[in-house]
DSSP file (Angstrom, degrees, kcal/mol; ACC not computed):
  #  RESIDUE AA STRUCTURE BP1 BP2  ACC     N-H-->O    O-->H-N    N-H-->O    O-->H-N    TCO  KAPPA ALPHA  PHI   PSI    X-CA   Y-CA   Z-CA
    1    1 A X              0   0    0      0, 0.0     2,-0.5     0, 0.0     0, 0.0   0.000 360.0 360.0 360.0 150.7  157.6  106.1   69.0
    2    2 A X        -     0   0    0      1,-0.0     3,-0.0     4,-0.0     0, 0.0  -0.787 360.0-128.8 -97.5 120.7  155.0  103.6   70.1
    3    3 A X     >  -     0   0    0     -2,-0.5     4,-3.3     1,-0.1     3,-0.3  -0.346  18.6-138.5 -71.3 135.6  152.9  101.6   67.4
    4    4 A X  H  > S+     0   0    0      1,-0.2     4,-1.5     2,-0.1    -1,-0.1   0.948 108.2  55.1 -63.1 -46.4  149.1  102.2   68.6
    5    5 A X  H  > S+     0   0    0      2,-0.2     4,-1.0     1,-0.2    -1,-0.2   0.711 104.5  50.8 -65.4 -13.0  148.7   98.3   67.7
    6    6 A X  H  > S+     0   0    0     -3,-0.3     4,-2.3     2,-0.2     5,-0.3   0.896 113.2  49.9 -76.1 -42.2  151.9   97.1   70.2
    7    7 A X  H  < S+     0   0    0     -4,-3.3     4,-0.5     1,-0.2    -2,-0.2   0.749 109.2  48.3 -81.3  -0.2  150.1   99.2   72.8
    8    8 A X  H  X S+     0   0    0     -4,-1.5     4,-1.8     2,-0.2     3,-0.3   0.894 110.0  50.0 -59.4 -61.7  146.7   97.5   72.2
    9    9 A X  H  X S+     0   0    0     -4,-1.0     4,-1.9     1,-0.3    -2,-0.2   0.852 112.8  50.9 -87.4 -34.0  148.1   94.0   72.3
   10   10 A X  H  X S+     0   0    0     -4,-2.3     4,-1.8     1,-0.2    -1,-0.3   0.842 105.6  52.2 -49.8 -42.5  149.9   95.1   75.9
   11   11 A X  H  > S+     0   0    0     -4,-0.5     4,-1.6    -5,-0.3    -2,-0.2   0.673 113.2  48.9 -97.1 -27.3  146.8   96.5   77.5
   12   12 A X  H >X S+     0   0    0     -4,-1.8     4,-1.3     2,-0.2     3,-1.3   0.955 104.7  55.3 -39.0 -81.9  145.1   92.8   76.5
   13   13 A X  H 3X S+     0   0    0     -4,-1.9     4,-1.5     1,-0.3    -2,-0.2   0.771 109.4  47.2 -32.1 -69.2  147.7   90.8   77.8
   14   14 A X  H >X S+     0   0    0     -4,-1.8     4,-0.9     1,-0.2     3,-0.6   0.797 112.8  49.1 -47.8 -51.5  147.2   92.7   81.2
   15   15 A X  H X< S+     0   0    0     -4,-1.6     3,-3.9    -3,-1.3     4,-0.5   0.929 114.0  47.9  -3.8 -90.8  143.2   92.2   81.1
   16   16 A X  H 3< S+     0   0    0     -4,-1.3    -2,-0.2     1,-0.3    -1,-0.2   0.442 109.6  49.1 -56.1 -12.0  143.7   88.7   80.4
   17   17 A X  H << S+     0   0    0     -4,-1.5    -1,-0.3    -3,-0.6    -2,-0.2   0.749 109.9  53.1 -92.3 -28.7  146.1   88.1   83.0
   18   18 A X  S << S+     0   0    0     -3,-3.9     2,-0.3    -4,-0.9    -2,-0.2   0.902  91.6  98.0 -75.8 -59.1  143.8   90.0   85.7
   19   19 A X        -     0   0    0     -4,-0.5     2,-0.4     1,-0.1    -1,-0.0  -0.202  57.8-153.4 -90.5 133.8  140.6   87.8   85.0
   20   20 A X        -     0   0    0     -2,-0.3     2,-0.6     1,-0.0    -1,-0.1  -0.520   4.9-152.4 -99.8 137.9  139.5   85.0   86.8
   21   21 A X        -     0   0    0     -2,-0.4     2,-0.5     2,-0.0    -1,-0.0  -0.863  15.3-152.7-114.9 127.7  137.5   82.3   85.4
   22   22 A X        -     0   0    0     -2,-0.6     2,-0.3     2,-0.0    -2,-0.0  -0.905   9.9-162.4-117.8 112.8  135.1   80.4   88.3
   23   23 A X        -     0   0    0     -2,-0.5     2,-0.5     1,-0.0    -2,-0.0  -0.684  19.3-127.3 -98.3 131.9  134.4   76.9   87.5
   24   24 A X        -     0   0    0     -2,-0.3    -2,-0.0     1,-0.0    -1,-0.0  -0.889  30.6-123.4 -83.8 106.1  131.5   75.3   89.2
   25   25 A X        -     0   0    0     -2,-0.5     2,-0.2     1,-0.1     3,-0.1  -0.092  25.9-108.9 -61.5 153.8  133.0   72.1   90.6
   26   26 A X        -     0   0    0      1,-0.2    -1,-0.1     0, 0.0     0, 0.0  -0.582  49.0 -99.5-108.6 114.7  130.9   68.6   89.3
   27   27 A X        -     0   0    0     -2,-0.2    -1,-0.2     4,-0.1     2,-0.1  -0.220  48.6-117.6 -52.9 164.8  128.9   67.4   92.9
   28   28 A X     >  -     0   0    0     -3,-0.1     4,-1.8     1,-0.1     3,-0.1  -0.340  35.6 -84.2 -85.2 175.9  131.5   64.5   94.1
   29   29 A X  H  > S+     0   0    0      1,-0.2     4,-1.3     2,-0.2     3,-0.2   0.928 128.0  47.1  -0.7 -93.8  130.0   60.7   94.2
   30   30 A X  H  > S+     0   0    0      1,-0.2     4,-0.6     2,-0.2    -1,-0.2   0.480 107.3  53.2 -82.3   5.0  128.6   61.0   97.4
   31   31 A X  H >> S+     0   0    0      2,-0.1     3,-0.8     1,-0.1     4,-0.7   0.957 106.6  52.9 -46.8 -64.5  126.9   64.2   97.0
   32   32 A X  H 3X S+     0   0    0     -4,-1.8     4,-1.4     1,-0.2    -2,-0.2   0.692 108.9  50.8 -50.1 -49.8  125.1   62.9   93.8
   33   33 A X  H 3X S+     0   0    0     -4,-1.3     4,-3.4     2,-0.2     5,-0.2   0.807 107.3  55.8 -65.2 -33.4  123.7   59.7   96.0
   34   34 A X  H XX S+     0   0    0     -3,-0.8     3,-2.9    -4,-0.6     4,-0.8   0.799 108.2  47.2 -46.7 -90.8  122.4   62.4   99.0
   35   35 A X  H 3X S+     0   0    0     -4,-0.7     4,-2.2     1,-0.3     5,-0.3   0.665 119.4  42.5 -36.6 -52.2  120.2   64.2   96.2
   36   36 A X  H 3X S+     0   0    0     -4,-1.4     4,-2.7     1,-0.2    -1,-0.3   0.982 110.9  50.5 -71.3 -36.9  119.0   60.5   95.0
   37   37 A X  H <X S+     0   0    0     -4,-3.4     4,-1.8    -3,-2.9     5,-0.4   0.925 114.3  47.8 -61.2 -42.5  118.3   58.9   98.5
   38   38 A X  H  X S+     0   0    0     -4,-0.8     4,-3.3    -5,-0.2     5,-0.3   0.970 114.0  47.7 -69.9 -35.9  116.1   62.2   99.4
   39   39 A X  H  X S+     0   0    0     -4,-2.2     4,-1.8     1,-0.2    -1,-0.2   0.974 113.7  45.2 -49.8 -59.5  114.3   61.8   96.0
   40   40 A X  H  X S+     0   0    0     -4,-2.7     4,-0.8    -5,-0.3    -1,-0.2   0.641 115.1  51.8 -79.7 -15.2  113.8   58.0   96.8
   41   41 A X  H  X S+     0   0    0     -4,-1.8     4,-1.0    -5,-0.3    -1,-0.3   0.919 109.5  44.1 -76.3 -48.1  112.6   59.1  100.4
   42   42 A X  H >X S+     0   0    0     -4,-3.3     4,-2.0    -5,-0.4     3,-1.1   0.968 116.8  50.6 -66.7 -45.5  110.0   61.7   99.4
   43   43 A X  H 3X S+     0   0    0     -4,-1.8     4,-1.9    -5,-0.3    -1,-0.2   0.743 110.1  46.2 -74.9 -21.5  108.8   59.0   96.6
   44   44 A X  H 3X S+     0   0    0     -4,-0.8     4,-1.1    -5,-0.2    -1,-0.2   0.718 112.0  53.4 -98.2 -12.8  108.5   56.1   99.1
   45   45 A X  H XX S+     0   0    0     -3,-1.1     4,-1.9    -4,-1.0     3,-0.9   0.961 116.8  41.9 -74.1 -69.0  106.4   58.9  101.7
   46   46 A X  H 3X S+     0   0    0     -4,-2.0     4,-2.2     1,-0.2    -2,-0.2   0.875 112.6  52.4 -40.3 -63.3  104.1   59.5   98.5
   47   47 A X  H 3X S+     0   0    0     -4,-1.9     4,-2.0     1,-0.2    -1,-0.2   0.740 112.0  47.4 -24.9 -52.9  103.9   55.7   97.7
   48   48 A X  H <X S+     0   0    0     -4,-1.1     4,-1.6    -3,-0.9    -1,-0.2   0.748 109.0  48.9 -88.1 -14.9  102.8   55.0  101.3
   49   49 A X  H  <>S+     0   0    0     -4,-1.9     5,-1.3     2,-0.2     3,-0.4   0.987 108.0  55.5 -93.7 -46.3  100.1   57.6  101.8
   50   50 A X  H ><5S+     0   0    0     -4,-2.2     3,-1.3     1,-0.2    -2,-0.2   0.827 111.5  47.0 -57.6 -35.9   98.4   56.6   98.4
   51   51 A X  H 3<5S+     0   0    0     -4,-2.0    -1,-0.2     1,-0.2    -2,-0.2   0.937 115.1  46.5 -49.2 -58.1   98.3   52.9   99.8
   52   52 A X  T 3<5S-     0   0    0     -4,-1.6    -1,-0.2    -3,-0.4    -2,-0.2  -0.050 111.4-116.5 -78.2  23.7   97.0   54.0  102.9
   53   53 A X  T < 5 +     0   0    0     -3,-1.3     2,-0.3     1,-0.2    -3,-0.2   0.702  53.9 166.0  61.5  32.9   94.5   56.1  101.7
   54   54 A X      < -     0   0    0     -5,-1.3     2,-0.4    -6,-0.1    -1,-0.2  -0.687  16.7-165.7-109.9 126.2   96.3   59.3  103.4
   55   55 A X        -     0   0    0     -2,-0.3     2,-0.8    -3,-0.1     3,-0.0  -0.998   5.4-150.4-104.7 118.1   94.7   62.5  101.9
   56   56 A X        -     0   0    0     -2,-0.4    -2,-0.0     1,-0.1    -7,-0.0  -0.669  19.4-103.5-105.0 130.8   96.4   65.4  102.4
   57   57 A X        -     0   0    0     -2,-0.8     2,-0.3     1,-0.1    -1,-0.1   0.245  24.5-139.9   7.4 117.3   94.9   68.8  102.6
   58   58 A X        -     0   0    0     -3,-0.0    -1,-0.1     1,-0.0     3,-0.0  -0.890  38.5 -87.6 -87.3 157.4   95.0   71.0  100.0
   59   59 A X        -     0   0    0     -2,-0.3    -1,-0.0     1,-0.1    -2,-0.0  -0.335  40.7-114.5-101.9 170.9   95.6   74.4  100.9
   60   60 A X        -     0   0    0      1,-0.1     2,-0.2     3,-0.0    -1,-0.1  -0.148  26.2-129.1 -87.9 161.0   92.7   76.6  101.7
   61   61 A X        -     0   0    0      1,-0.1    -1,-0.1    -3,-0.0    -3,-0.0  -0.590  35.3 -90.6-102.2 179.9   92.2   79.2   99.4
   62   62 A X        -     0   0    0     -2,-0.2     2,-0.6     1,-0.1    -1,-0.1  -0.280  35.8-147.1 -72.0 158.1   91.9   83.0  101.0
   63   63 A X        -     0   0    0     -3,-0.1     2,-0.5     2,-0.0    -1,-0.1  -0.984   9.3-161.7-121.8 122.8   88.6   83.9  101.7
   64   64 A X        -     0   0    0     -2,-0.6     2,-0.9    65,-0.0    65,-0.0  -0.947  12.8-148.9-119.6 124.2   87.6   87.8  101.3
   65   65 A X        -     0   0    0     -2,-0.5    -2,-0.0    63,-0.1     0, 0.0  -0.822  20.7-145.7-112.0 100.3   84.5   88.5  103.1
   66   66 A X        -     0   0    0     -2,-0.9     2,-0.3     1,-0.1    45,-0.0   0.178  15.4-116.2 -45.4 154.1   82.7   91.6  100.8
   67   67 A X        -     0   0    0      4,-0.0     2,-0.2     1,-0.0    -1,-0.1  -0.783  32.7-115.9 -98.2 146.0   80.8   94.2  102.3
   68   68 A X    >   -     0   0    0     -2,-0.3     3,-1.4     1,-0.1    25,-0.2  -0.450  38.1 -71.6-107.1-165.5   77.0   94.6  101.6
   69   69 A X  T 3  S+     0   0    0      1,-0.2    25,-0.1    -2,-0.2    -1,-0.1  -0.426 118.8   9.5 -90.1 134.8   74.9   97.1  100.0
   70   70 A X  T 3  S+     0   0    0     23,-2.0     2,-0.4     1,-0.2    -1,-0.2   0.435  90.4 130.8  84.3 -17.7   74.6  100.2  102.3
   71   71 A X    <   -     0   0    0     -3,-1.4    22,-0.6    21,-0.0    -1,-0.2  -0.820  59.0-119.5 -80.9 122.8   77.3   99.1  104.8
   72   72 A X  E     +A   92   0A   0     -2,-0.4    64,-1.8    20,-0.2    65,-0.4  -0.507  37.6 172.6 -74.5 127.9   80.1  102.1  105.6
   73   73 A X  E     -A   91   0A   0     18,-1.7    18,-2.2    61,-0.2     2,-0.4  -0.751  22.8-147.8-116.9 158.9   83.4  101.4  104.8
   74   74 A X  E     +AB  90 133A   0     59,-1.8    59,-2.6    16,-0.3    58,-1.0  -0.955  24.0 173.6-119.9 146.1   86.7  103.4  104.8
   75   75 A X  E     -A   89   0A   0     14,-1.2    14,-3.1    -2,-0.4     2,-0.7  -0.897  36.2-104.1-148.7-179.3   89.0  102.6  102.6
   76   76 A X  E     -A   88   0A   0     54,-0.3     2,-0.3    12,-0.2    12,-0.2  -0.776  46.8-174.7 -94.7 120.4   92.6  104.0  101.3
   77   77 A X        +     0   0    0     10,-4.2     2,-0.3    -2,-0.7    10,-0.2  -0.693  31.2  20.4-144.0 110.5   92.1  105.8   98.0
   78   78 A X  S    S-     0   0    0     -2,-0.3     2,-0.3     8,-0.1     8,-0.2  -0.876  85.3 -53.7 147.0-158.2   94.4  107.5   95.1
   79   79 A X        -     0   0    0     -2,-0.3     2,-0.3     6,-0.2     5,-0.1  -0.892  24.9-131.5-157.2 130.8   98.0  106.9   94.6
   80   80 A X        +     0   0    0     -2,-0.3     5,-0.2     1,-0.1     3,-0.0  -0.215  47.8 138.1 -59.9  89.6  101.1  106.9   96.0
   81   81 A X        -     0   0    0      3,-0.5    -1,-0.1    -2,-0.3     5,-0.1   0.123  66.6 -68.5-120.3-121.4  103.7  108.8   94.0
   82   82 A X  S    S+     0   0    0      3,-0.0    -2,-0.1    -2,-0.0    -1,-0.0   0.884 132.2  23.0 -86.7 -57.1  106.9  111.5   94.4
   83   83 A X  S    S+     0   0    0      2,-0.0     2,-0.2    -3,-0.0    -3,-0.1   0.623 123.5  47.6-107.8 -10.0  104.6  114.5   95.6
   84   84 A X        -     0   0    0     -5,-0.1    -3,-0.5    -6,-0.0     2,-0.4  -0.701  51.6-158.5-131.4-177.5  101.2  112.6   97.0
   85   85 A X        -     0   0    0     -5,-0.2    -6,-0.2    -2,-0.2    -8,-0.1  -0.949  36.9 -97.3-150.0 155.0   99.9  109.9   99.2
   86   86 A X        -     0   0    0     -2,-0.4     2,-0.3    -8,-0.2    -8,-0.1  -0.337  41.1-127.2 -70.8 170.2   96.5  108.0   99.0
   87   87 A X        -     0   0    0    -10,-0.2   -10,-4.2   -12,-0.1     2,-0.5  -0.804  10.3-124.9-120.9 144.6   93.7  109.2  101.5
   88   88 A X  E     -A   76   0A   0     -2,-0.3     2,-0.3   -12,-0.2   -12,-0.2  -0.857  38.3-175.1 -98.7 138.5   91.7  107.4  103.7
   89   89 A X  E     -A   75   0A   0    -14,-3.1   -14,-1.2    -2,-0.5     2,-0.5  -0.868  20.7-137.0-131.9 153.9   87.7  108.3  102.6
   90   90 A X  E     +A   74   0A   0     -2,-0.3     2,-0.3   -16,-0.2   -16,-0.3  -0.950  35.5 171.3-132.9 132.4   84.9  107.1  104.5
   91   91 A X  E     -A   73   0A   0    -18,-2.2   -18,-1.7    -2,-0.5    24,-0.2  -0.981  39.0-114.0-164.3 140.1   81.5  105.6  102.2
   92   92 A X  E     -AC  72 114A   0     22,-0.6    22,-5.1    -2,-0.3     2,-0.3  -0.553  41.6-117.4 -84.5 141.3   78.5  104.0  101.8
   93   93 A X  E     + C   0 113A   0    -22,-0.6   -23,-2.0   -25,-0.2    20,-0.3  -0.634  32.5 178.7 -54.9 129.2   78.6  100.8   99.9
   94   94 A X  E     -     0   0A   0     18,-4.8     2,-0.3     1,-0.4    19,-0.2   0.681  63.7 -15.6 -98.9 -25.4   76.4  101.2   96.4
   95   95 A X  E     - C   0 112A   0     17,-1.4    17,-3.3   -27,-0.1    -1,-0.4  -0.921  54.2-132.6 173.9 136.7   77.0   97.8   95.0
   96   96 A X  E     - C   0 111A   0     -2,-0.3    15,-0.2    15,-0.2   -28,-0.0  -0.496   6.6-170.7 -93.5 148.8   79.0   94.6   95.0
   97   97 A X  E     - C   0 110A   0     13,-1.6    13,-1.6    -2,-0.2     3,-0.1  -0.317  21.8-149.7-128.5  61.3   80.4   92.9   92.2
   98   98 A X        -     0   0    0     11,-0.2     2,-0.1     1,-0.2    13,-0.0   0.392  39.0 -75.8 -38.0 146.8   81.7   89.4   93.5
   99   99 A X        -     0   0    0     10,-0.1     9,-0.3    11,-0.0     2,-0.2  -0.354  56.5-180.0 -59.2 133.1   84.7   87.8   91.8
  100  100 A X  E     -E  107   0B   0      7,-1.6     7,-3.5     8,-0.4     2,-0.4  -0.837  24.4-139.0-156.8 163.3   84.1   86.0   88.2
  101  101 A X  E     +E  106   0B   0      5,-0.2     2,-0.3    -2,-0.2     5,-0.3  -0.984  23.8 173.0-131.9 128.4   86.1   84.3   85.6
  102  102 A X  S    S+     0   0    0      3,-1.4     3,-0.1    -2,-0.4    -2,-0.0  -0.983  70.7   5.2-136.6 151.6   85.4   85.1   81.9
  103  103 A X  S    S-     0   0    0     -2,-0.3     3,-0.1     1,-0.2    -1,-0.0   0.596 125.6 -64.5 -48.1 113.8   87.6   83.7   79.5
  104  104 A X  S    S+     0   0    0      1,-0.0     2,-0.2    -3,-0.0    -1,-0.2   0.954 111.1 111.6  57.6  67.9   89.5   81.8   81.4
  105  105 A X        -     0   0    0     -3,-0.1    -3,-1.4     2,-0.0    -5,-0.1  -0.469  68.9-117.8-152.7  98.9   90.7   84.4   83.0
  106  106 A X  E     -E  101   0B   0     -5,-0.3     2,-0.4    -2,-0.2    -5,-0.2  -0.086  21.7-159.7 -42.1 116.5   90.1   85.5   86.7
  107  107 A X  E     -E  100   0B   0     -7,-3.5    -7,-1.6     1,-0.0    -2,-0.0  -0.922  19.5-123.5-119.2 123.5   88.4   88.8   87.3
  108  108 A X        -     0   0    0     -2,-0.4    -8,-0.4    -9,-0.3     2,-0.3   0.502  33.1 -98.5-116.3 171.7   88.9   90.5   91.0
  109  109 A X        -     0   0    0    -10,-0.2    19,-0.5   -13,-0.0     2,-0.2  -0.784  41.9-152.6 -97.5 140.1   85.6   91.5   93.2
  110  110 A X  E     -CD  97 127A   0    -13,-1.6   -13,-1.6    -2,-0.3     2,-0.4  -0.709   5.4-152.5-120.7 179.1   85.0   95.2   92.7
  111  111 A X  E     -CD  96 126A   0     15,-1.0    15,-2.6    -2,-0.2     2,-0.7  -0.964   6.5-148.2-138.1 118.0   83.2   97.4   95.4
  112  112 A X  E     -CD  95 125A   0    -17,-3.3   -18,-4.8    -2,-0.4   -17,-1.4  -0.916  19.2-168.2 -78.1 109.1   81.1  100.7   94.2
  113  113 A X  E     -CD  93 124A   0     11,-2.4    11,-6.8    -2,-0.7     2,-0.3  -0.881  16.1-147.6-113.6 127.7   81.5  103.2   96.9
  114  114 A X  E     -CD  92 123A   0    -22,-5.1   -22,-0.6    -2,-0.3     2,-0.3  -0.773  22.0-162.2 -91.6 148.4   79.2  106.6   97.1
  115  115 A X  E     - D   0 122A   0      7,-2.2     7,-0.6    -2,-0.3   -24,-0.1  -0.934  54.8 -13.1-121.4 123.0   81.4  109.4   98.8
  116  116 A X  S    S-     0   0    0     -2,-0.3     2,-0.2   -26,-0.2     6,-0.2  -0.210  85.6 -78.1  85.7-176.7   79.7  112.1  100.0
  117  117 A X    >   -     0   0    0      4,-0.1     3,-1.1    -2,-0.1     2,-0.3  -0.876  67.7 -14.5-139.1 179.0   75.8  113.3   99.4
  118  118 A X  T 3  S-     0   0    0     -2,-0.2     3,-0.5     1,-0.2     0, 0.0  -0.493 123.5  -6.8  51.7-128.3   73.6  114.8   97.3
  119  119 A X  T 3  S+     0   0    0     -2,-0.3    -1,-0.2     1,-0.2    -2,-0.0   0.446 136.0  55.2 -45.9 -18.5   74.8  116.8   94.4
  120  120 A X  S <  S+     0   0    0     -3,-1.1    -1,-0.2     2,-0.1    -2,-0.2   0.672  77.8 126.0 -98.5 -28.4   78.6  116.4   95.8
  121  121 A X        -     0   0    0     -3,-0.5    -5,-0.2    -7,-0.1     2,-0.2  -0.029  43.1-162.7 -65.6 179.0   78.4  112.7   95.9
  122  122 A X  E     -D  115   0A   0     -7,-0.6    -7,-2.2    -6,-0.2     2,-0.3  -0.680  13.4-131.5-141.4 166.7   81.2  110.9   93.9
  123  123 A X  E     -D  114   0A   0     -9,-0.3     2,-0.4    -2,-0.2    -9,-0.2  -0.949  21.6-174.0-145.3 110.4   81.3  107.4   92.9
  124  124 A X  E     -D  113   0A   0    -11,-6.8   -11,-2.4    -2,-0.3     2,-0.5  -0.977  13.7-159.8-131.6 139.0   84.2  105.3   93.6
  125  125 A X  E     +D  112   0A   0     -2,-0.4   -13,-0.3   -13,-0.3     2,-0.3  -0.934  30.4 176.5-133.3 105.3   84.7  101.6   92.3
  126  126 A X  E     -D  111   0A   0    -15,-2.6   -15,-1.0    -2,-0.5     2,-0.2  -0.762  30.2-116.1-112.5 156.8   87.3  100.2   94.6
  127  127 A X  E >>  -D  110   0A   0     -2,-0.3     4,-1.1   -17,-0.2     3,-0.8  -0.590  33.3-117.3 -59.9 143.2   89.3   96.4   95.3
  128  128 A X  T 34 S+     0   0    0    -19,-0.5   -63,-0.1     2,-0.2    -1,-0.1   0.652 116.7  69.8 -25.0 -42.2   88.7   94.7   98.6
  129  129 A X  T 34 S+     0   0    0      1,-0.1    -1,-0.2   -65,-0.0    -3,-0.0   0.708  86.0  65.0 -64.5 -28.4   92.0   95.1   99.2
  130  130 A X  T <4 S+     0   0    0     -3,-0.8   -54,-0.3   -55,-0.1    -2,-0.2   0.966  83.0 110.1 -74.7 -66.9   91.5   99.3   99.6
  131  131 A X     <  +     0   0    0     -4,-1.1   -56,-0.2     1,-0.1     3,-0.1   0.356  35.7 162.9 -47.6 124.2   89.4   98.4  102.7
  132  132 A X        +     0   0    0    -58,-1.0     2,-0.3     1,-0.3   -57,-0.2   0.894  65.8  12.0 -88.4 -32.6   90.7   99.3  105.9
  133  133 A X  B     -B   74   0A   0    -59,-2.6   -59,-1.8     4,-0.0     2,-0.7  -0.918  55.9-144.8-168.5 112.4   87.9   99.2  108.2
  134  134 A X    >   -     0   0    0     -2,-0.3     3,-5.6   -61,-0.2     4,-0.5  -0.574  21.5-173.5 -51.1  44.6   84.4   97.9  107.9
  135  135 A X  G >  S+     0   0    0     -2,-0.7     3,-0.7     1,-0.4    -1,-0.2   0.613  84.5  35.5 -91.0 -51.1   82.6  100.5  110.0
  136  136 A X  G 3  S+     0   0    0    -64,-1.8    -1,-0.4     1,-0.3   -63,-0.1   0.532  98.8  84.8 -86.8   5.2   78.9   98.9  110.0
  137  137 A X  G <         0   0    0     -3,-5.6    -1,-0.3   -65,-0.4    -2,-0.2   0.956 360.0 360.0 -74.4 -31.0   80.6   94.9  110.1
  138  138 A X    <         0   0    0     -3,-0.7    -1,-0.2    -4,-0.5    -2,-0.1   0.563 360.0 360.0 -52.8 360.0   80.9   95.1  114.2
């Protein structure tokens, strides 16, 4: 009969004989010299536009041009799950809220959108990002 512990110590061995151990090889020399010459390249680039007064750009930040009060928008609204998909809804602007930072924190530009009129209308507070199509910007 077979000791449960011989056939334990078998069924290792075989593991340990199956698995491969992947060493990441040490860059060589002249690898190790590339990596420092590009360093020393980029620093001597910096070096020479601060001497030479070289300003570079910074880049621009996106610009979101808001809708104004009264202007018709459609925009994409609900959410996208198993059984639905958003709708596109069509609305008078009520009021803008432009983007603001309260502490320290960033807070997005909201949009208040009426849909529909009278007694029916709804009230919808949307991102910029929902607009598809500016109706009254043309």
């Amino acid at each position: 009969m077979t000791d449960f512990n011989d056939s334990l110590d078998n069924s290792s061995s075989s593991i340990a004989n199956t698995t491969e151990v992947i060493v990441k090889a040490a860059p060589t020399k002249a690898e190790r010299i590339a990596v420092i010459d590009a360093k020393i390249t980029k620093l001597q680039e910096q070096r020479y536009n601060i001497e030479n007064d070289i300003v570079s750009a910074p880049k621009a930040a996106k610009v979101v041009v808001l809708p104004a009060v009264g202007d018709s928008v459609t925009f994409v609204h609900g959410r996208r799950t198993a059984t639905t998909e958003p709708t596109q809804r069509v609305g008078t602007v009520v009021a803008v809220k432009p983007k603001t930072e309260a502490d320290g924190k960033a807070l997005p530009a909201q949009i208040k959108v009426q849909v529909g009129e009278g007694f029916d209308a709804e009230f919808i507070v949307i991102y910029p990002a929902a607009i598809v199509d500016g109706n009254d910007a043309e």
